[in-house]
C-alpha positions as CSV (number, residue, x, y, z in Angstrom):
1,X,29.4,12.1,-43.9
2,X,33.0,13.8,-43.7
3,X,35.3,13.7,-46.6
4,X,38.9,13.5,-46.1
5,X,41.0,13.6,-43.5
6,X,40.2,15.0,-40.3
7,X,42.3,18.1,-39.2
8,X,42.3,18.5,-35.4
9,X,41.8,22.1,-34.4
10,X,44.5,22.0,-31.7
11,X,46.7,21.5,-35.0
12,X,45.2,24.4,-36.5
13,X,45.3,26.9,-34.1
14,X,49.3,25.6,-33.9
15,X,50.1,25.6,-37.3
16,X,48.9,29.1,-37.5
17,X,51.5,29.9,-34.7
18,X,48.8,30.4,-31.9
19,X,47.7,28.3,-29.2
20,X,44.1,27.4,-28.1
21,X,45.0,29.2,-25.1
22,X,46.5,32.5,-27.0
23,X,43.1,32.3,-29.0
24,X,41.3,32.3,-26.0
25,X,43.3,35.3,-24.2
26,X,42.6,37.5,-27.5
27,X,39.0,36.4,-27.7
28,X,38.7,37.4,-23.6
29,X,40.7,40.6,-24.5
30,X,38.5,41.8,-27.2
31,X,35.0,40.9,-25.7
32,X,36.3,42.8,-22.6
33,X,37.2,46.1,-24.8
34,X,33.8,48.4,-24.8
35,X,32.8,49.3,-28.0
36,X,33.5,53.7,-28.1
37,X,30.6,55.0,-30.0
38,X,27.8,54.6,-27.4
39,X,30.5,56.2,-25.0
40,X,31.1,59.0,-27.5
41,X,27.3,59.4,-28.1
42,X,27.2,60.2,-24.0
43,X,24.6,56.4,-24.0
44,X,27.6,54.9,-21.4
45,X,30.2,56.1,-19.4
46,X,31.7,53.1,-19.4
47,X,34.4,52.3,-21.9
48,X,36.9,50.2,-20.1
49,X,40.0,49.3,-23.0
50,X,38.7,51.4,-25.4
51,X,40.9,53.1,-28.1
52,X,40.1,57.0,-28.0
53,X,43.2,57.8,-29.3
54,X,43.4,60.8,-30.9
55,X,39.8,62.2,-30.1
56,X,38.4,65.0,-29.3
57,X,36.7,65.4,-26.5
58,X,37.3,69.1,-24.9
59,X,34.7,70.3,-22.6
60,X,33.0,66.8,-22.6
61,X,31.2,65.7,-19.0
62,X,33.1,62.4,-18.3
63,X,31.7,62.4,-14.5
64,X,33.1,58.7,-12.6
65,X,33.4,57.6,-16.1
66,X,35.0,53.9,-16.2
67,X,38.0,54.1,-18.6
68,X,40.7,51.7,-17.1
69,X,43.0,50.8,-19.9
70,X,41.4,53.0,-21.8
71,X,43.9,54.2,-24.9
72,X,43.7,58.2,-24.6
73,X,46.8,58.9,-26.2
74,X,47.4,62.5,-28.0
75,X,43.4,62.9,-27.0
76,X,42.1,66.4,-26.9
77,X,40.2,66.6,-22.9
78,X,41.1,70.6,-22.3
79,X,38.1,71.7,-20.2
80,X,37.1,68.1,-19.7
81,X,35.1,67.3,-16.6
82,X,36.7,63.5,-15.1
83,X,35.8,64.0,-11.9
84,X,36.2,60.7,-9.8
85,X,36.6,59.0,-13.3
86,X,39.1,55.8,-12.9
87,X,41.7,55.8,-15.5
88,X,44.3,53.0,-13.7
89,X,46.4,52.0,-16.4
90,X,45.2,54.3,-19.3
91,X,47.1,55.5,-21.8
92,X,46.9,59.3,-21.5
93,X,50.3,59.8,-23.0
94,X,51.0,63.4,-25.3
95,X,47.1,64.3,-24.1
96,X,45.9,67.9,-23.6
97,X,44.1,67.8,-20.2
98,X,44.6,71.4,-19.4
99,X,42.0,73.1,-17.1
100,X,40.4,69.9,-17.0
101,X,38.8,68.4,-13.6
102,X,40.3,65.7,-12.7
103,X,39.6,66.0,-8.6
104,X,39.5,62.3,-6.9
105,X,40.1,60.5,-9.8
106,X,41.7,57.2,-10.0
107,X,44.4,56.9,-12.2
108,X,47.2,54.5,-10.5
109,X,49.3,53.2,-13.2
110,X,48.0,55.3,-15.4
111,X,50.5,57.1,-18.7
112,X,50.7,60.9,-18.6
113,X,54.2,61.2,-20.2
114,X,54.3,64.4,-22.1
115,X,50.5,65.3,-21.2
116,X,50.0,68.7,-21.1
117,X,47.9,69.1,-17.3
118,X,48.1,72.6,-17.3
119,X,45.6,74.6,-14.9
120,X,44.4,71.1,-14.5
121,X,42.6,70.2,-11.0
122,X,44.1,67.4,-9.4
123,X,42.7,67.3,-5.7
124,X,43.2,64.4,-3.9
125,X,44.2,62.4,-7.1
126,X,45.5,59.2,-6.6
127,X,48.4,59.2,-9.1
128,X,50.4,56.6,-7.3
129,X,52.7,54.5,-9.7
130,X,51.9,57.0,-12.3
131,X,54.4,57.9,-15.1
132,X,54.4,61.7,-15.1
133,X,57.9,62.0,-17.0
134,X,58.4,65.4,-18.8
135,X,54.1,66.4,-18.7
136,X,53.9,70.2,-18.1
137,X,51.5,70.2,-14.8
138,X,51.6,74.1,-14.4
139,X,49.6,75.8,-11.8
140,X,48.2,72.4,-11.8
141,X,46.5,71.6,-8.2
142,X,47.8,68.8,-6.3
143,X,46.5,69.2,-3.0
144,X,46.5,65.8,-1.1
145,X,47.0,64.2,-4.3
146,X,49.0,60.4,-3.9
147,X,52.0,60.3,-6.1
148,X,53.8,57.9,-4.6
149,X,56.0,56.0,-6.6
150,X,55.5,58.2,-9.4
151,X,57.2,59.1,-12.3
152,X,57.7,62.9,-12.2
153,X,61.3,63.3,-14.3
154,X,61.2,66.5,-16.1
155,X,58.3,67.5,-15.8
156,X,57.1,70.7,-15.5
157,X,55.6,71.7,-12.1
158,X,56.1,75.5,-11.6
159,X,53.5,76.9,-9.9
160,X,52.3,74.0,-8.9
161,X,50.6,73.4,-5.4
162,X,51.6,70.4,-3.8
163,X,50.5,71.0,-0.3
164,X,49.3,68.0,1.5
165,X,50.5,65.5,-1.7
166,X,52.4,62.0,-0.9
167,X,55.4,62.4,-2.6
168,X,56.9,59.1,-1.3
169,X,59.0,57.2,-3.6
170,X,58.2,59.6,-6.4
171,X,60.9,60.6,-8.9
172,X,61.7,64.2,-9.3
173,X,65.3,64.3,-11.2
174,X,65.3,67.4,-13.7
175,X,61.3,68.4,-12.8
176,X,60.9,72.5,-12.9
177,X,59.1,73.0,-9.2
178,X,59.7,77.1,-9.7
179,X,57.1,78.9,-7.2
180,X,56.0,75.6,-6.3
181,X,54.0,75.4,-3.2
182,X,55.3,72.4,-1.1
183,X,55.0,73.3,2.7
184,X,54.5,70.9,5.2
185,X,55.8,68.2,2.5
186,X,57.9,65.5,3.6
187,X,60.6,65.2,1.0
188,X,63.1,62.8,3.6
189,X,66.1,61.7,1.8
190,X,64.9,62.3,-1.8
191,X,67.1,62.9,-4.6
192,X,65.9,66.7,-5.5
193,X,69.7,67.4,-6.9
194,X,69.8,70.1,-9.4
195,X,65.9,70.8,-8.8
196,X,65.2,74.7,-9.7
197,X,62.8,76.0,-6.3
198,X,63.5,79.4,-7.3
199,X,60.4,81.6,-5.2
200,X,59.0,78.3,-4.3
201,X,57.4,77.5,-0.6
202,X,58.8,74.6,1.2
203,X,57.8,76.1,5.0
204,X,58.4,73.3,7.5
205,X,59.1,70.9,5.0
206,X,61.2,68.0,6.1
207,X,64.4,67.8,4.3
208,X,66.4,65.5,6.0
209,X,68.9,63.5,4.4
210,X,67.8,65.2,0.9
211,X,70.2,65.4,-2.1
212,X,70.0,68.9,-2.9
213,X,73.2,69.5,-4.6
214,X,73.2,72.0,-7.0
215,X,69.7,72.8,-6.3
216,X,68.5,76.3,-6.9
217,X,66.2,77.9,-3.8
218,X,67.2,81.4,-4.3
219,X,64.0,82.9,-2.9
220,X,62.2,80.4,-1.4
221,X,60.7,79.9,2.1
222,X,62.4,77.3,4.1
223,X,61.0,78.8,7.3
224,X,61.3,75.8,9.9
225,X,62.3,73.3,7.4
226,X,64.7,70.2,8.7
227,X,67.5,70.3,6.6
228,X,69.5,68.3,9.0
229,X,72.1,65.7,7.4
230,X,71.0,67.0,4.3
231,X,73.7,67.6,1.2
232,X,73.3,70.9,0.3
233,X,77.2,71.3,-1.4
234,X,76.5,73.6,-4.4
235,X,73.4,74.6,-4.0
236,X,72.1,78.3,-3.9
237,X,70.1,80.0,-1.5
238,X,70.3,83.9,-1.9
239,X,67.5,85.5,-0.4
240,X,66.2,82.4,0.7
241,X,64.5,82.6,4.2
242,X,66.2,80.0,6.6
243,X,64.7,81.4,10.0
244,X,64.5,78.1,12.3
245,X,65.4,76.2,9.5
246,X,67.4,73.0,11.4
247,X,71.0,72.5,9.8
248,X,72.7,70.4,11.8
249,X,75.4,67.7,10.2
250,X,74.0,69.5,6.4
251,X,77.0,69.6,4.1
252,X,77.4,72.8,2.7
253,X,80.4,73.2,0.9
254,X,80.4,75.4,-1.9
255,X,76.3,76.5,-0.9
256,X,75.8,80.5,-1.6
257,X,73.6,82.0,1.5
258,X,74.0,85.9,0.3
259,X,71.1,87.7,1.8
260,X,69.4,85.0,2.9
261,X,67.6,85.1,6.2
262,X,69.7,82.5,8.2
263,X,67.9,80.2,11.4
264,X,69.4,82.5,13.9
265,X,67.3,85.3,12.2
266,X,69.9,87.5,10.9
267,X,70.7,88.0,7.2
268,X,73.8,86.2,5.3
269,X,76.1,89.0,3.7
């Protein structure tokens, strides 16, 4: 027979300063976090909330494995095969992914601030809502990847093949797209001010309504682009190749067009 008073355990868990519930949610939370060793050992690719922070896993074959949530940050993948892994919502932030594979992989909501995605192939990635801010994606491939909505401030994208990407809603301001390839790309009324294109394709690509003051496309190939209604006051475009490029209602005060090719085909002096 019980000696004392009883102690309810509603006042337990409250006296501690949790709830039942906030027990419960941490309880759920932890038994839904995958243990990492038999994911390291290569016994699972599943390790959904895991904390591989920090690891090193360069050259590993991580083939559709299941890391949602995972916690990647700083990890060493370089090499690393991810193809058609999902990664939505992991933590992938300061990790070295260069000349990794990352083709079809699912990472929506995923952190790649400051990642290092160099070399790194990203076909038809679905990046959308990603946060890409000031991660050095040169010579990365980005064909048909989905970036909508993301985060790309700062980061580094020379070289860099976009062709066929959906940049909708995504966030450029300060990125470095030098020799970028981004033909065919509709970039309609985006805020690309101050961008550097320097030697960068943009063939065809709609620009209308684009913020491109400031912008630097000395070089690049704006052959039938739409610049119409677009602010280009500022920016600089010597040798730039404008042949059928549509610039109807653009503002250009202040834009330098020396010996660039202009729509009617004859070169600016």
């Amino acid at each position: 027979m019980p000696i004392g008073p009883q102690v309810s355990p509603v006042r337990v868990a409250r006296a501690g300063g949790l709830t039942l519930a906030a027990m419960a949610a941490l309880l759920t939370a932890s038994a839904l976090a995958a243990d990492p060793e038999p994911f390291l050992a290569g016994t699972t690719k599943n390790c959904v909330e895991c904390d591989l922070a920090g690891r090193d896993l360069k050259a590993r074959e991580l083939k559709r494995a299941k890391l949602d949530r995972a916690v990647l940050k700083n990890a060493d993948l370089s090499g690393a095969s991810l193809f058609r892994a999902s990664l939505v919502r992991a933590d992938l932030s300061g990790a070295k992914l260069n000349e990794a594979n990352l083709n079809l992989v699912d990472a929506k909501w995923a952190d790649f601030s400051g990642a290092d995605l160099t070399d790194t192939l990203l076909f038809e990635a679905d990046l959308a809502g990603a946060n890409l801010a000031r991660a050095t994606l040169l010579g990365a491939r980005l064909g048909r990847a989905r970036l909508n909505q993301a985060n790309l401030q700062g980061a580094t994208l020379a070289r860099a093949d976009l062709r066929g990407a959906r940049l909708a809603g995504a966030r450029l301001k300060g990125a470095d797209l030098r020799a970028a390839k981004l033909n065919n790309q509709n970039l309609r009324e985006m805020d690309l001010a101050g961008i550097d294109f320097t030697m960068g394709d943009l063939v065809e690509a709609d620009l209308t309504g684009a913020d491109l003051r400031g912008a630097i496309l000395a070089g690049v190939d704006l052959f039938g682009a739409k610049l119409n209604a677009a602010d280009l006051r500022g920016a600089n475009f010597e040798g730039a190749n404008l042949a059928n490029a549509i610039l109807t209602d653009a503002r250009m005060d202040g834009a330098k067009f020396e010996a660039a090719i202009m729509p009617d085909g004859k070169r600016a002096e």
